[in-house]
C-alpha positions as CSV (number, residue, x, y, z in Angstrom):
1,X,48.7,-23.6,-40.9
2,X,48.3,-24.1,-37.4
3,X,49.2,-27.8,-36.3
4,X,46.9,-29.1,-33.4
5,X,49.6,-30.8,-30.8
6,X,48.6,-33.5,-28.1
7,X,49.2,-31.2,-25.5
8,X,46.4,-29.2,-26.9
9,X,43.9,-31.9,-26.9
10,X,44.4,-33.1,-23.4
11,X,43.9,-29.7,-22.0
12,X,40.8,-29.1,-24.5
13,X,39.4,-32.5,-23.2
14,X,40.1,-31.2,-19.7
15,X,38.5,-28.3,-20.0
16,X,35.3,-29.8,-21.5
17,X,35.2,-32.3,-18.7
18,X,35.6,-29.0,-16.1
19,X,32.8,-27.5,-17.2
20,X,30.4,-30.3,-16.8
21,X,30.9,-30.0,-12.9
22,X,29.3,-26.9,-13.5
23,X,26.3,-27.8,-15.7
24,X,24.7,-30.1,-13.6
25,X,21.3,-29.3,-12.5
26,X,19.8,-27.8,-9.2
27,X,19.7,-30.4,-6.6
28,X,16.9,-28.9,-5.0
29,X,14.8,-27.7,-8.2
30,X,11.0,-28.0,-7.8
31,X,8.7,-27.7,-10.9
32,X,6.6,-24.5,-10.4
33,X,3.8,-27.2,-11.3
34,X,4.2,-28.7,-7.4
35,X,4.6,-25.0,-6.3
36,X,1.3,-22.9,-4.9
37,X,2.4,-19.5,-5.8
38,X,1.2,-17.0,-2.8
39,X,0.4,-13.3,-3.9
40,X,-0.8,-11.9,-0.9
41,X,-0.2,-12.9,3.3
42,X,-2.8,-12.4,6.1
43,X,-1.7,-12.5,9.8
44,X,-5.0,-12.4,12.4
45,X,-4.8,-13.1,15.6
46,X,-5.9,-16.5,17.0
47,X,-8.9,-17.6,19.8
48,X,-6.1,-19.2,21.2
49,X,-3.7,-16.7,22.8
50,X,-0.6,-18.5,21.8
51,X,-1.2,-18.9,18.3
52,X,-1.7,-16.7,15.0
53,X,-3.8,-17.5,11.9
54,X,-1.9,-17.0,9.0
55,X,-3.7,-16.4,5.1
56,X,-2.4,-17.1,2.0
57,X,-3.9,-15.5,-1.2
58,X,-2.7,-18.2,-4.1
59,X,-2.8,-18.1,-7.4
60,X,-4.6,-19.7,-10.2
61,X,-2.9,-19.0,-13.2
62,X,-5.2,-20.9,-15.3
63,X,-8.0,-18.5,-14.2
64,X,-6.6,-15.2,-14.3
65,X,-9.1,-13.0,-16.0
66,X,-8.3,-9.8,-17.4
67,X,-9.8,-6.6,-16.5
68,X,-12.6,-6.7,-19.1
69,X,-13.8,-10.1,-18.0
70,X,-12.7,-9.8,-14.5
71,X,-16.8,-9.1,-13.3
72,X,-17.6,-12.8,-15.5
73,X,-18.4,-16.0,-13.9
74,X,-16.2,-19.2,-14.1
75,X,-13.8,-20.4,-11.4
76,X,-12.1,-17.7,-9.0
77,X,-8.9,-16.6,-10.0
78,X,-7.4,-17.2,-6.1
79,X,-8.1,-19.5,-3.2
80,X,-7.6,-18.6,0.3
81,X,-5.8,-21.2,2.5
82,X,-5.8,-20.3,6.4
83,X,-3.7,-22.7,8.7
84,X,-3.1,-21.6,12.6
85,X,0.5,-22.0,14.2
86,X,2.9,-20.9,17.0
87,X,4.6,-18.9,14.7
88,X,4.2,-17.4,11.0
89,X,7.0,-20.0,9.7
90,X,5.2,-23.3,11.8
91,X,1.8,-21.8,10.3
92,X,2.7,-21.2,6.8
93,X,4.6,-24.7,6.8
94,X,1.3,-26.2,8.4
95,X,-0.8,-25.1,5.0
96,X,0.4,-28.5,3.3
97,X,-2.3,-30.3,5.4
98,X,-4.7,-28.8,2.7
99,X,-2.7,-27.8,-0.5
100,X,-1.0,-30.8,-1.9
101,X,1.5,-28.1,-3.6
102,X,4.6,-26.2,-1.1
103,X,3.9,-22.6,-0.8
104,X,6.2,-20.2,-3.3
105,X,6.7,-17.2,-1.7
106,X,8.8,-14.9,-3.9
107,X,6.4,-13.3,-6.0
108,X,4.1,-12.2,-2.5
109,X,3.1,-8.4,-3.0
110,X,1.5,-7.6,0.4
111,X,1.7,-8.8,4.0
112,X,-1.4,-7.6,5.9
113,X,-1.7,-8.0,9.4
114,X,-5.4,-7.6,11.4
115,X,-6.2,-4.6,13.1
116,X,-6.1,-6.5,16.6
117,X,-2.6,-8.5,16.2
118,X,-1.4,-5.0,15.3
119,X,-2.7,-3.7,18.6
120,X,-1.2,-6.8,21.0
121,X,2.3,-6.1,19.1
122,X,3.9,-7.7,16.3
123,X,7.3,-8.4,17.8
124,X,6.9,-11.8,17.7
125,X,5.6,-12.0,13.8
126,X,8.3,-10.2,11.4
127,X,11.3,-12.5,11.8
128,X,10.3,-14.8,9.4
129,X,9.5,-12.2,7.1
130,X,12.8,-10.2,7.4
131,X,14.9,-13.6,7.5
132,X,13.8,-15.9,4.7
133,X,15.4,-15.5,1.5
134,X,11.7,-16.3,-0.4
135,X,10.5,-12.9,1.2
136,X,11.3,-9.9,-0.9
137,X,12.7,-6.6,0.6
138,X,9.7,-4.7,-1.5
139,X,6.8,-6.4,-0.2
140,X,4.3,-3.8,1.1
141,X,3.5,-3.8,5.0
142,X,-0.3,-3.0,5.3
143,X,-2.7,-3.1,8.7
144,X,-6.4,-4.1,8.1
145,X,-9.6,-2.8,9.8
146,X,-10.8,-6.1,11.0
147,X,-9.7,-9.2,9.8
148,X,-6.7,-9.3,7.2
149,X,-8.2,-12.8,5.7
150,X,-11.3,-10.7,5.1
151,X,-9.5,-8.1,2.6
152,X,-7.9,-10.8,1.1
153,X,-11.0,-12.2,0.0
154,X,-12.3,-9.3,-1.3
155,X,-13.4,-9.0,-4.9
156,X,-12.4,-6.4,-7.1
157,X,-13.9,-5.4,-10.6
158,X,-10.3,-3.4,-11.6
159,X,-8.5,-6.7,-11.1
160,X,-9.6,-10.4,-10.6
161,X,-6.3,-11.1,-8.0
162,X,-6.8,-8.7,-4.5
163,X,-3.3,-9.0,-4.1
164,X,-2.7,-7.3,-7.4
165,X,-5.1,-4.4,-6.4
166,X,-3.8,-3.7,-3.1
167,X,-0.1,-3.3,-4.4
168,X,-1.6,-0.9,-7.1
169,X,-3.6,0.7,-4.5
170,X,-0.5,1.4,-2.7
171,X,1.6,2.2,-5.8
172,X,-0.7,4.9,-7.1
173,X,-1.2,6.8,-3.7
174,X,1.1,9.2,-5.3
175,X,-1.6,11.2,-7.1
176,X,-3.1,12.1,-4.2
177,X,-0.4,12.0,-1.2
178,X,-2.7,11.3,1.4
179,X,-1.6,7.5,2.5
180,X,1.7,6.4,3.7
181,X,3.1,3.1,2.6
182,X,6.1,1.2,3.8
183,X,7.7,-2.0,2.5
184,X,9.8,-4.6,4.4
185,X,13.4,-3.0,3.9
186,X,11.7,0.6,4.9
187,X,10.2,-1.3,8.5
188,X,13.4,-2.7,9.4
189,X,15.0,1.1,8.9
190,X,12.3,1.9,11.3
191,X,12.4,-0.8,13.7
192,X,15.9,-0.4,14.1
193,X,16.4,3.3,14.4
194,X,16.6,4.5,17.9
195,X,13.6,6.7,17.6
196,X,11.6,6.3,14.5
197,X,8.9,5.1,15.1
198,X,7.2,2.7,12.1
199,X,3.8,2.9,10.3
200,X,2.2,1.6,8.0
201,X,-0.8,1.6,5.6
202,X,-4.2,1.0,7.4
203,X,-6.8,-0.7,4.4
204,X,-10.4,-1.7,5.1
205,X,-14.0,-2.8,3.0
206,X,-15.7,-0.4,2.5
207,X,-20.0,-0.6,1.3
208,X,-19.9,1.4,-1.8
209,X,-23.9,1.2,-2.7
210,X,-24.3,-2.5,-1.4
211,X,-20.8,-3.2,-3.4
212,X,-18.2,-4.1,-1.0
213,X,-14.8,-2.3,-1.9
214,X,-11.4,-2.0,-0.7
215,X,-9.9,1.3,0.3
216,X,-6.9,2.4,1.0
217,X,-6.6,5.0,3.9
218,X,-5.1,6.8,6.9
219,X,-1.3,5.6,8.3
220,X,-1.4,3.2,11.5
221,X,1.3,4.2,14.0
222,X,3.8,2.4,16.4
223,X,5.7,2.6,18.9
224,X,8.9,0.4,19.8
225,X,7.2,-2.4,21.1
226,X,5.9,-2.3,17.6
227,X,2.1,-2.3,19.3
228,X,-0.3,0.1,17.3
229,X,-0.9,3.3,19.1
230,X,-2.9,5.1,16.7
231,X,-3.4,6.5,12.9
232,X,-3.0,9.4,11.1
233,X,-6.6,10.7,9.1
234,X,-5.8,11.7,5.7
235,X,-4.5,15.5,6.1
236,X,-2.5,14.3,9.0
237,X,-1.0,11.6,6.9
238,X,0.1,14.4,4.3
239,X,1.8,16.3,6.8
240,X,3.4,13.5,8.0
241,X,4.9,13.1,3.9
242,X,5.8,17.0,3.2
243,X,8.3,15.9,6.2
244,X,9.4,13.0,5.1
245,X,9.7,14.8,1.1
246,X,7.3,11.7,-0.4
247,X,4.4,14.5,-1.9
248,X,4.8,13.9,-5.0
249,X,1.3,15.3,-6.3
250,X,-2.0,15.5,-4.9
251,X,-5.0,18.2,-4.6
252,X,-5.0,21.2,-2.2
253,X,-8.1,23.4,-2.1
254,X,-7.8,26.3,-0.8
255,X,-10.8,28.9,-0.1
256,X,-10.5,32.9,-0.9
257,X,-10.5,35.3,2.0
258,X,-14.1,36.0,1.7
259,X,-15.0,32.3,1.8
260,X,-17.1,32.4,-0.7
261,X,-15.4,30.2,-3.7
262,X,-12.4,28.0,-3.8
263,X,-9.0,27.1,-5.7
264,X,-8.1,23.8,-6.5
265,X,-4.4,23.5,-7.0
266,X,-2.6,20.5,-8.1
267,X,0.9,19.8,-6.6
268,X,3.5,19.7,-9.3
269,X,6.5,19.3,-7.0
270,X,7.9,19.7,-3.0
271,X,11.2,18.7,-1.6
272,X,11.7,19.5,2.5
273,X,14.8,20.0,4.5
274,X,15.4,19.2,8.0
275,X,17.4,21.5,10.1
276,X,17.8,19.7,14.1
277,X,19.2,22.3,16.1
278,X,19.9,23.7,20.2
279,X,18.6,27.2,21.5
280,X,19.8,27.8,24.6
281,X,20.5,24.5,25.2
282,X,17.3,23.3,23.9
283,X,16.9,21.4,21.1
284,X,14.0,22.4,18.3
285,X,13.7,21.8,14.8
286,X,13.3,24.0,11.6
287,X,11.2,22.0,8.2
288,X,11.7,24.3,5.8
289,X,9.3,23.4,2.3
290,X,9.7,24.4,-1.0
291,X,6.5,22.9,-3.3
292,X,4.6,24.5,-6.5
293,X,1.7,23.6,-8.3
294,X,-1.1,24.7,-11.3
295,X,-4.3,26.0,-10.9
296,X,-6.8,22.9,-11.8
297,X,-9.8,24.4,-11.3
298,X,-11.6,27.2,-9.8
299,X,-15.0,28.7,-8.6
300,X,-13.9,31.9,-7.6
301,X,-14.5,35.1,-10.4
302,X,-11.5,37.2,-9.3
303,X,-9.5,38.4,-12.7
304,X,-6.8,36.3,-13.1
305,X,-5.1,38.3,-15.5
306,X,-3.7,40.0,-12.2
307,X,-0.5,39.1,-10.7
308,X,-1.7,39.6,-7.1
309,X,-4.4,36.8,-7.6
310,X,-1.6,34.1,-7.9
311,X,0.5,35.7,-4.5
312,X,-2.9,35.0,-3.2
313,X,-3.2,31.0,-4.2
314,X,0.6,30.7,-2.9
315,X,-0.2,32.4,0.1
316,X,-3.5,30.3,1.3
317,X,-1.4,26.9,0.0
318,X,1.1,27.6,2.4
319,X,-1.1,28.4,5.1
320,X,-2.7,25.3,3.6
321,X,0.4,22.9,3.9
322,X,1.9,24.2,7.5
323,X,-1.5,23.6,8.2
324,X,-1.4,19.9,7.5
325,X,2.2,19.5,8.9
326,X,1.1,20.9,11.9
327,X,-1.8,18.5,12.2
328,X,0.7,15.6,11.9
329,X,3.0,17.3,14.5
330,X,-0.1,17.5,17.1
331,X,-1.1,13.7,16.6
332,X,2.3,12.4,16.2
333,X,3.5,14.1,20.0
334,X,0.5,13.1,21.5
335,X,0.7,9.7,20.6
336,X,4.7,9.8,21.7
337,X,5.3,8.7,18.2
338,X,8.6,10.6,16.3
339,X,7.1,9.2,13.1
340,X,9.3,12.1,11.1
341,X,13.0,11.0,12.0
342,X,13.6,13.9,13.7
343,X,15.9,12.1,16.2
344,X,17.5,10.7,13.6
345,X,18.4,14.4,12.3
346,X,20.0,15.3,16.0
347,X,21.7,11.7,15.8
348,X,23.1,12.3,12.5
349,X,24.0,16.3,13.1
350,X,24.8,16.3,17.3
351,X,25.3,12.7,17.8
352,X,27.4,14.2,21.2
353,X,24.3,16.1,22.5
354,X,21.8,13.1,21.5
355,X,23.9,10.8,23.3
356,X,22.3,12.7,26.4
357,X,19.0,13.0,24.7
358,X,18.8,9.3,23.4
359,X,16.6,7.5,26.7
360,X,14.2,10.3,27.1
361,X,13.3,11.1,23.2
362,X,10.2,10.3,23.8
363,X,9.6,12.6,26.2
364,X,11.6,15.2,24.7
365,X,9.6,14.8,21.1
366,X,6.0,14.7,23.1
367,X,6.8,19.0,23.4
368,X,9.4,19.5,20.9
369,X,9.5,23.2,19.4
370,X,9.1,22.3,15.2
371,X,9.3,26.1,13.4
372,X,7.9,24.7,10.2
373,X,8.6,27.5,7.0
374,X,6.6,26.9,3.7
375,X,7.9,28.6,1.0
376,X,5.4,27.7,-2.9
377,X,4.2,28.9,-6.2
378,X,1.3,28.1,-8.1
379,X,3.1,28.2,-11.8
380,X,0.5,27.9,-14.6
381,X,-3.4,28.1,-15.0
382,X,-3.7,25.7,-17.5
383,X,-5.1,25.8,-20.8
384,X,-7.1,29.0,-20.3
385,X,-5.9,32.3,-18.3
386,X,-9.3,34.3,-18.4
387,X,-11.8,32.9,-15.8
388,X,-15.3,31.2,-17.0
389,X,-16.8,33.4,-14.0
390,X,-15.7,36.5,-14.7
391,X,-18.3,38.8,-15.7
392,X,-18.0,40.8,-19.1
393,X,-18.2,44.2,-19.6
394,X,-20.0,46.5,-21.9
């Protein structure tokens, strides 16, 4: 039977006595019942030139509604604090002069900054948000048509917290490819790349039969002084994301050659690949795109039992999506703006050659040869082959 010696209580004892060094609580804990927990962040700019107006969407969690009773009365769900400052740190410190609770900041969703304060540059206002530990590396980077306070205080039916709705906004743009989004840890990739250039998300309200609405459309773009220079529309946006290889589904209609009926095809899958590369000593770039779809729906009365019908549909979707790169191509040079990364691909391939190209990019990009090569199928007609249109015979 095994005999329990001295020896082997004293280090037992020590070890017990070890571990409560270990156990003690956090010095610094504060109960989340003295915490204001902030789901969404406005940045406007100020009347006062050196200052910024900073919002903070908090949270009620004793009035969350669900969807079904979202549209009921009762207390709102969020409060909007705004507090002016020299900086976004000084301004979101300054909000204890009217919450009695500290700001917690690590479940924020969204940082939206105003349409203007995007325009005079936002150098000055994403340290903060990049160097505090309460920020999260996911939080999605969005620039509002007008004031960001005023999206944040927008009502939604879907969900009773905007925050919420924006980040969903954002997270389902994948069904129809036509928005680009960007969080934190994406910007800084941007911002410190030699010649990306960043973007983001543009939102606005929008009067939906006297119903005010948020919506989430078009992609604002910078340059490296990080001051808006312009936006992408919709089809130039999805250009912009069959080059970066983020289409993942989406709508293209495409119209027959006698422009009499259409074909709506539904994007099953696409992947890109970027080839930088010198011809006679200039430098041009090759996209090549492989995507496929189904057929969703159609107007047109062509027999589909025929095998030339679909080369046709793969046919007018490629002209369809070199179409919309090209778009993207046209806005992007004339705004000066390599949105793509295609410097990056001549920095990563020919980083001897870009060493020479690196101070005039810019320049270079504005008239950059881009062969773009689209290469799709459209798979499957869904549950029916025959077409509803087609006209019987006798």
């Amino acid at each position: 039977m095994f005999k329990v010696t001295s020896g082997y209580k004293i280090a037992a004892l020590f070890l017990l006595i070890l571990q409560l060094l270990f156990t003690t609580g956090c010095w610094d804990r504060v109960d989340l019942n003295n915490r204001a927990i902030v789901v969404g962040l406005g940045i406007d700019s100020s009347p006062y030139k050196d200052k910024i107006l900073v919002s903070t969407q908090i949270i009620d969690p004793t009035n969350v509604k669900t969807p079904q009773t979202a549209g009921g009365g009762g207390a709102e769900s969020f409060w909007i604090v705004t507090s002016e400052g020299r900086s976004v740190f000084e301004a979101i410190r300054t909000t204890t002069h009217v919450s009695s609770r500290k700001l917690f900041l690590p479940h924020n969703q969204v940082i939206i900054f105003g349409e203007d304060l995007a325009q005079e540059g936002l150098k000055g206002h994403l340290d903060m948000l990049m160097r505090d530990y309460e920020f999260r590396e996911t939080n999605w980077i969005l620039v509002s048509e007008g004031k960001a306070q005023d999206i944040l205080a927008t009502k939604t039916r879907i969900s009773s917290i905007p925050a919420f709705f924006i980040r969903d906004l954002i997270t389902e743009r994948i069904y129809h490819s036509q928005v680009a989004a960007i969080n934190i840890k994406d910007l800084v990739l941007r911002i410190t790349s030699k010649s990306t250039a960043p973007i983001a998300s543009l939102i606005h309200v929008e009067d939906n039969s006297g119903e005010k609405v948020l919506k989430l459309s078009y992609t604002a773009v910078f340059d490296h002084d990080l001051k808006m220079v312009g936006r992408l529309n919709d089809r130039e946006s999805r250009g912009l994301l069959w080059v970066l290889g983020e289409v993942k589904s989406g709508i293209i209609v495409v119209t027959n050659p006698t422009g009499t009926c259409n074909y709506s095809l539904e994007i099953l899958a696409a992947k890109r690949k970027i080839v930088p590369e010198f011809k006679d000593g200039t430098p041009t770039i090759t996209v090549r795109i492989e995507a496929s779809s189904n057929l969703g729906e159609t107007s047109c009365s062509e027999d589909l039992d025929r095998p030339e019908m679909w080369k046709l549909m793969a046919s007018l979707q490629n002209e369809a999506i070199r179409g919309e790169v090209e778009a993207a191509l046209a806005k992007a040079q004339e705004l000066k703006a390599d949105v793509f990364g295609f410097g990056e691909a001549f920095h990563q391939k020919h980083p001897k050659m870009w060493r020479e190209m690196e101070s005039s990019w810019q320049e270079i990009f504005s008239s950059l040869e881009v062969d773009i090569v689209v290469e799709s199928l459209v798979r499957r007609p869904g549950l029916i082959l025959s077409n509803v249109y087609t006209e019987k015979g006798d």
